[in-house]
Each structure stands twice: as structure tokens, then as C-alpha cells.
N, C-alpha and C positions, 0 to 999 in steps of 0.2 A: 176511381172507385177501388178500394181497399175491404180487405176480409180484414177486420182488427183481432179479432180470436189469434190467427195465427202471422197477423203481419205489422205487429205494433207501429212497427217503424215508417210504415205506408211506402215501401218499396218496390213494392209488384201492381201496377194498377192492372187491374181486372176488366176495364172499360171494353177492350178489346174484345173481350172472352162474352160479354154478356150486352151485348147492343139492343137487348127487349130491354132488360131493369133500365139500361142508360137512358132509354125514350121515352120511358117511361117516369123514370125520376126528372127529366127535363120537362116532362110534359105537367107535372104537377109542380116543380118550380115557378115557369112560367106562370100557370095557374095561379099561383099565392103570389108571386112580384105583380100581375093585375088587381088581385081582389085588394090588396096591400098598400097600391099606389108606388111602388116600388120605385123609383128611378136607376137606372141602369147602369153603370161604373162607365166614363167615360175615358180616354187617354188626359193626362195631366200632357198639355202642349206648352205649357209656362216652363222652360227651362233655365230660368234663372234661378241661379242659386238665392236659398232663403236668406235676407238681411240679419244681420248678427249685429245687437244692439249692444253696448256694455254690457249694460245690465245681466246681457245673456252670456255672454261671452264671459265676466266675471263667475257668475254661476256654473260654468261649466269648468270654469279651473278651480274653483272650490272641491267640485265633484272629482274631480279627476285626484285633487288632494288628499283625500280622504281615504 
């Protein structure tokens, strides 16, 4: 949780300092990922690397060409 007024950068989280607003703002997150049907962010356990087709692979040394 960041002041943006004075901390653009988001370098000082304030979470620490203010544990009402934190419970607060999680309690009305939660609130809207139910009314919303939200699903939840799970861990990616697939760690194979993504396949790299030509097609892609030429596409991306075009890119890198330019």
C-alpha cells in the first residue's frame, strides 16, 4: 500500500503502518472476487519451457532486427 502523492515510485509500502485500511481493503476485495465469480491466481507448476515454433522464432529475429 503506497501514498502516490508523495511516493510515485511505490517504494515505501505503508501496509505495515495502517493494518485497519489493509483489512479493510482485503475485506472488500474479497467481497467483489465473490460477487464477480473471480477465480483466484493459482501457481503455474508447468515448468517446461514454452515451445518455440519457426514461425516464432523467425518473428522474433525480425524483431530483434529492427
Amino acid at each position: 500500500m503506497y501514498n502516490l502523492a508523495d511516493d510515485i515510485g511505490e517504494r515505501k509500502n505503508l501496509a505495515g503502518q495502517m493494518p485497519d485500511k489493509v483489512s479493510e481493503l482485503h475485506g472488500r476485495l474479497a467481497a467483489w472476487r465473490k460477487a464477480v465469480g473471480a477465480p483466484m491466481p493459482t501457481e503455474n507448476t508447468d515448468r517446461r519451457p514454452p515451445r518455440v515454433t519457426r514461425k516464432r522464432a523467425a518473428a522474433t529475429r525480425n524483431k530483434s532486427e529492427d
